[in-house]
Each structure stands twice: as structure tokens, then as C-alpha cells.
TORVOVO-800840 format. One line per 2 residues: number of its first residue (from 1); their letters; for each residue x negated, y, z of C-alpha. Coordinates in Angstrom, 1 decimal. Example, Ala and Ser with C-alpha at 12.3 -4.5 7.8 and 13.67 -1.06 7.14 Angstrom:
1 = as = -12.3,-4.5,7.8 | -13.7,-1.1,7.1;
***
This chain:
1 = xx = -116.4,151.3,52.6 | -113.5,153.6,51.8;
3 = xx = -111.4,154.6,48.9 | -111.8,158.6,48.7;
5 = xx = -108.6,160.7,47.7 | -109.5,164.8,48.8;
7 = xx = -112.3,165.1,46.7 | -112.8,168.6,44.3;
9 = xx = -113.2,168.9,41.2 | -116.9,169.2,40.9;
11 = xx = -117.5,166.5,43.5 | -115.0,164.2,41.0;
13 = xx = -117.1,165.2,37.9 | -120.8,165.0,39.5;
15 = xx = -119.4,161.1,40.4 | -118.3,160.4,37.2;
17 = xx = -121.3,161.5,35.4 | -123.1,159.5,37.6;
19 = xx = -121.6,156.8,37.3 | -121.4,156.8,33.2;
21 = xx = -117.7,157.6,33.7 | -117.0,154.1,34.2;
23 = xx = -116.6,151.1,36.7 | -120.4,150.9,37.5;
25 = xx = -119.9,146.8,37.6 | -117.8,146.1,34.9;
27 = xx = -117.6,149.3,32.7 | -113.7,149.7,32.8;
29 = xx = -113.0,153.2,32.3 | -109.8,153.2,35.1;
31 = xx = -111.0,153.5,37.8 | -111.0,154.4,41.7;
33 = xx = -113.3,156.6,43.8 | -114.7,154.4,46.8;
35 = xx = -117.0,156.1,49.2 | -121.0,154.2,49.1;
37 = xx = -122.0,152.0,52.1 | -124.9,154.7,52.8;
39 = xx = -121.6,157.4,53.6 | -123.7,158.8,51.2;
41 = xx = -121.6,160.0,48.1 | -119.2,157.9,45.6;
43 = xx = -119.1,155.9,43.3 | -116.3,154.5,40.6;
45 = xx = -114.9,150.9,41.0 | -112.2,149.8,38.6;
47 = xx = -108.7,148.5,40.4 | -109.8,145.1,40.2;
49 = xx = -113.6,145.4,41.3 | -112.2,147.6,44.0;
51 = xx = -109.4,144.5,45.4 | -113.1,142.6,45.4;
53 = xx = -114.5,144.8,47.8 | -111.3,144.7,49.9;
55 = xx = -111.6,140.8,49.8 | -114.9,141.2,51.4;
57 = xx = -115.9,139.0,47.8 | -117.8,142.5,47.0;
59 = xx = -120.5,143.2,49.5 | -121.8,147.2,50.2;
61 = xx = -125.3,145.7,49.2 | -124.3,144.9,46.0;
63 = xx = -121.8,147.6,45.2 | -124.6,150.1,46.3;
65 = xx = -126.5,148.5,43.4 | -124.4,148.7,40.9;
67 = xx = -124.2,152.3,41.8 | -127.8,152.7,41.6;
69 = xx = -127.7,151.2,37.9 | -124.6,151.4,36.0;
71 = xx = -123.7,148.5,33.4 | -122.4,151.1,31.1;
73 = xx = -126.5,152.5,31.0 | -127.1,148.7,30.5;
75 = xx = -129.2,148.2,27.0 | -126.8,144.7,27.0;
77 = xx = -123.3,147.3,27.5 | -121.0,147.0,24.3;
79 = xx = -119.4,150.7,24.3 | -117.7,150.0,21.2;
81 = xx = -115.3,147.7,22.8 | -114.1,150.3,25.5;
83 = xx = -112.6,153.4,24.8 | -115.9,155.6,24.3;
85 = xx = -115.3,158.5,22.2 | -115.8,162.1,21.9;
87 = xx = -112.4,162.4,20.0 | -109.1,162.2,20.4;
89 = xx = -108.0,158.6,20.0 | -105.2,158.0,16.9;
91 = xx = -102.9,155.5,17.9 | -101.0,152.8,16.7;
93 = xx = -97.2,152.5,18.3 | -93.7,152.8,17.1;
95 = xx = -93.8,151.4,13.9 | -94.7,154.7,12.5;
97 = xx = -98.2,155.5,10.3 | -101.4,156.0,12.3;
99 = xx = -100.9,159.0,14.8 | -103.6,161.2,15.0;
101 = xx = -103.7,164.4,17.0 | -100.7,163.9,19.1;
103 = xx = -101.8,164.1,22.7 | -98.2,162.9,23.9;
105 = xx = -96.8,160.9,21.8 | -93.8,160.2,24.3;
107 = xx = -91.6,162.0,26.4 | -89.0,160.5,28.5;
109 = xx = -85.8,162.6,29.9 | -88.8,165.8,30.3;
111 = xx = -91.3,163.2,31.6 | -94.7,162.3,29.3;
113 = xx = -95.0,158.3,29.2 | -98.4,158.8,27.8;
115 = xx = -101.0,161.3,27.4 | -104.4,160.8,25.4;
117 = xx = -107.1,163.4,25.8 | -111.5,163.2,24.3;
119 = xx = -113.5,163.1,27.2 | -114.8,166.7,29.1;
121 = xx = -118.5,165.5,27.9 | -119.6,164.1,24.8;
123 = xx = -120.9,160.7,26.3 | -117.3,160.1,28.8;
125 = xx = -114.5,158.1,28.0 | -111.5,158.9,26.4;
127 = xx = -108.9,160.1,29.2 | -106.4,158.0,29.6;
129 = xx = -102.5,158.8,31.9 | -99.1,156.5,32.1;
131 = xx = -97.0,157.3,33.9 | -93.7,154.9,34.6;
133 = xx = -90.5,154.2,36.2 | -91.0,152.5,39.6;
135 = xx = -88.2,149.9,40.9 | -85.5,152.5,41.4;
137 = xx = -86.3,154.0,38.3 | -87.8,157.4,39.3;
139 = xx = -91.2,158.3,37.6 | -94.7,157.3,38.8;
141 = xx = -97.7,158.1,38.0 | -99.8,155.1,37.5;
143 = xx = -102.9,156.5,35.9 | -103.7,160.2,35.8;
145 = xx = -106.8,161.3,33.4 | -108.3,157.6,33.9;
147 = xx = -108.2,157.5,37.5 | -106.2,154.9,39.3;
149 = xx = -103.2,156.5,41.5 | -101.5,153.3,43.2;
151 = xx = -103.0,152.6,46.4 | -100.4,150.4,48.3;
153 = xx = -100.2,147.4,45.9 | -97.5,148.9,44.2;
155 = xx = -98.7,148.6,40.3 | -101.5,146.0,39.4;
157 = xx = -104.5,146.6,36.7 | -106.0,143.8,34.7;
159 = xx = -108.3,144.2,31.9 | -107.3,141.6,30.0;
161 = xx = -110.2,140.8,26.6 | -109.4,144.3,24.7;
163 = xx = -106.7,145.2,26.4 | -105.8,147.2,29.6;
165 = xx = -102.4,146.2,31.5 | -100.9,147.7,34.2;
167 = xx = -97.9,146.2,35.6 | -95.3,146.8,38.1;
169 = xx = -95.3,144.9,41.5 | -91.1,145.7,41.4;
171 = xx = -89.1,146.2,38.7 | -90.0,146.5,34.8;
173 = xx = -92.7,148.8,34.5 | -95.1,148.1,32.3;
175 = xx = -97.8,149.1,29.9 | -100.5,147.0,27.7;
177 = xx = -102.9,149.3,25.4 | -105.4,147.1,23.2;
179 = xx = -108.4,149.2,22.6 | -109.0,148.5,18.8;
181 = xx = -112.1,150.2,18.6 | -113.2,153.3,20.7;
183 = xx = -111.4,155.7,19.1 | -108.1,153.8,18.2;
185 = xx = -105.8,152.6,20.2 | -102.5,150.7,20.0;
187 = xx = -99.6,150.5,22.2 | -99.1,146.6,22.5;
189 = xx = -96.4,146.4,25.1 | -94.7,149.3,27.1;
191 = xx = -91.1,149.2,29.0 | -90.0,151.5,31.5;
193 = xx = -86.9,152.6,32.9 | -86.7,156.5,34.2;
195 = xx = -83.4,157.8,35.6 | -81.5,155.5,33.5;
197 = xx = -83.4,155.6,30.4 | -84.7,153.0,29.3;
199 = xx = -87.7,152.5,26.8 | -89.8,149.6,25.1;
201 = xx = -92.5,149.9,22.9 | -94.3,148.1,20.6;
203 = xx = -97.0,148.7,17.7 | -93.5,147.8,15.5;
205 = xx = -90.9,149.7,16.9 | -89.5,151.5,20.0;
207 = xx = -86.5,150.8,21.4 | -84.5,153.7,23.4;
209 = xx = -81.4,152.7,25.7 | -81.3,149.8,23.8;
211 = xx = -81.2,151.2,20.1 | -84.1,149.8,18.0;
213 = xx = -86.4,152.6,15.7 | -88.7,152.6,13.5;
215 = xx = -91.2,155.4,12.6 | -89.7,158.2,14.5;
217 = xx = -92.9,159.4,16.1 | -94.2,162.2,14.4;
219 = xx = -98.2,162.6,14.2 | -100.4,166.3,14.3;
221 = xx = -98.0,167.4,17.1 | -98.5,168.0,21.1;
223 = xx = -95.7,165.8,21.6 | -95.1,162.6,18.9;
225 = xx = -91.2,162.1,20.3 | -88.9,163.6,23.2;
227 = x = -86.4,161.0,24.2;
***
């Protein structure tokens, strides 16, 4: 089996409906596209289940039947706990009041850290993109509208309880969002460095090239701060 990378648009969405726009073994909503055993179609493996089926601890058999039934379809699946929603998430960063409505709510030297978007179809997940300083410093992006970029081991994805991290391999990159329920989220953890800029965030505070702030990120706006 084989990760797929030129796929179209349709071909993306027809797989993610499919699949309950999910990892069809665990339910993670990052995820990559991996071609089926059958060379018949895709399916959507989060990073982690994905390194299984490169491990060979992840057999075709069985990842062709997860395909065929999806845990997210599962009677057993808790949606609630992922990020599930047909709305915009409001989020929980910075130290300032809930945010709601603010698709970006950071922007580092022209570059969006973050970008929050409801789902294309009432039953998807919220769409989810980082995107981070690698070890020299020059922007990356890591996830882009839920789907996985890294492919060379670069950045690693855990979920982690409530909370998806993704980390750098090299250097300081990194970014921890807690799902609080399915349509909040909260920035527990980001640092990057871009170009020389460097920028931590917490639910508390943000920090920007080493000056601590609280509050500065302002909500019902496309972008929440441009640093």
C-alpha cells in the first residue's frame, strides 16, 4: 500500500465522505490518503495509524476493513470528543476572551500560524491547518485543511487524550490543540520560530520575540492578530 499525493478534488472529497472524514481506525480527523490493498480507491489513515502500516504492525487485510466500516459510523464512536462540528470552532488562546469568528487568529511576518474553518458538509469535521517554522526557520506547512503534509519524518503527530500535537523532528516547532468539546478549541502549547520571529502561545498569553501579552487577539475578525 501507498500514500497517494496527485489526487483531485473530487477524488479527495468522495474519500473523505467515505471514510466519515476521519481516520477509519481511530477516528482522528488529521489524516493521510493511503491507496487500499485492492489498488482499488483510498482511504484516510491518521499519521500515526499510517507509521503502523509502514511497520508492517498494520496489515492490508485489516486496513481494507476498517475502510469497509469506519469507527467514526461506529454506534460505540464518541464524536463529541473530536472536533465534529458544523460551525466554526471559538477558541481559547492568548489570554484574551473566547474568540469566535476569527478564522486566523494569527499571522506571523505575512504567514497564518493557524487557520480554523466548519466543515464543507454538515456531518465533516472541523478543518483544521498549522503551519510552522521548520529548523532553519522558514515556514512549513504541517497540516493543510486536516490533511497531513509531512511525509519524510520531518514533523510527528500524536493524539494525545483530547489533544492533538504535532511536533518538530528539528528545531522548536510545535503545536498542542486540546479539543474542549467539538466546537471549542484551545491553544494549549504553540512555539515557532519564522524568519526570526519567534512566537509562543498559550491559553494565557502569547509571547512575540520574547515580549509577553495578554489579550491582544481580537475576536469577529478574519485575522485575530498580525505579528
Amino acid at each position: 500500500m501507498s500514500s497517494l499525493s496527485e489526487l483531485s478534488a473530487q477524488q479527495r472529497e468522495d474519500i473523505r465522505q467515505a471514510c466519515g472524514f476521519a481516520c477509519v481506525r481511530c477516528g482522528v480527523t488529521i489524516y493521510r490518503y493511503l491507496r487500499l490493498p485492492d489498488g482499488n480507491g483510498a482511504t484516510l489513515l491518521c499519521p500515526t495509524c499510517h507509521g503502523l502500516v509502514e511497520e508492517g504492525r498494520l496489515t492490508p487485510m485489516q486496513v481494507q476493513g476498517f475502510h469497509t466500516n469506519p469507527v467514526v459510523r461506529q454506534r460505540h464512536f464518541a464524536r463529541d470528543r473530536l472536533p465534529f462540528s458544523p460551525d466554526l470552532p471559538a477558541l481559547i488562546l492568548g489570554g484574551s476572551r473566547l474568540l469566535k469568528d476569527t478564522p486566523i487568529p494569527l499571522t506571523l511576518e505575512g504567514e497564518p500560524i493557524l487557520i480554523f474553518a466548519p466543515p464543507r458538509r454538515s456531518n465533516g469535521a472541523t478543518r483544521i491547518s498549522v503551519r510552522l517554522g521548520d529548523a532553519d526557520g522558514e515556514p512549513v506547512q504541517v497540516v493543510e485543511g486536516n490533511e497531513w503534509m509531512p511525509s519524510d519524518g520531518s514533523w510527528h503527530f500524536l493524539l494525545r487524550g483530547d489533544r492533538y500535537s504535532m511536533m518538530a523532528a528539528r528545531g522548536d516547532g510545535l503545536a498542542i490543540l486540546r479539543i474542549v468539546a467539538r466546537n471549542r478549541i484551545a491553544v494549549e502549547h504553540l512555539r515557532t520560530t519564522i524568519r526570526g520571529r519567534r512566537l509562543e502561545v498559550t491559553p494565557d498569553w502569547l509571547e512575540i520575540d520574547g515580549k509577553r501579552h495578554v489579550g491582544r487577539i481580537g475576536s469577529g475578525m478574519l485575522v485575530g492578530l498580525e505579528c
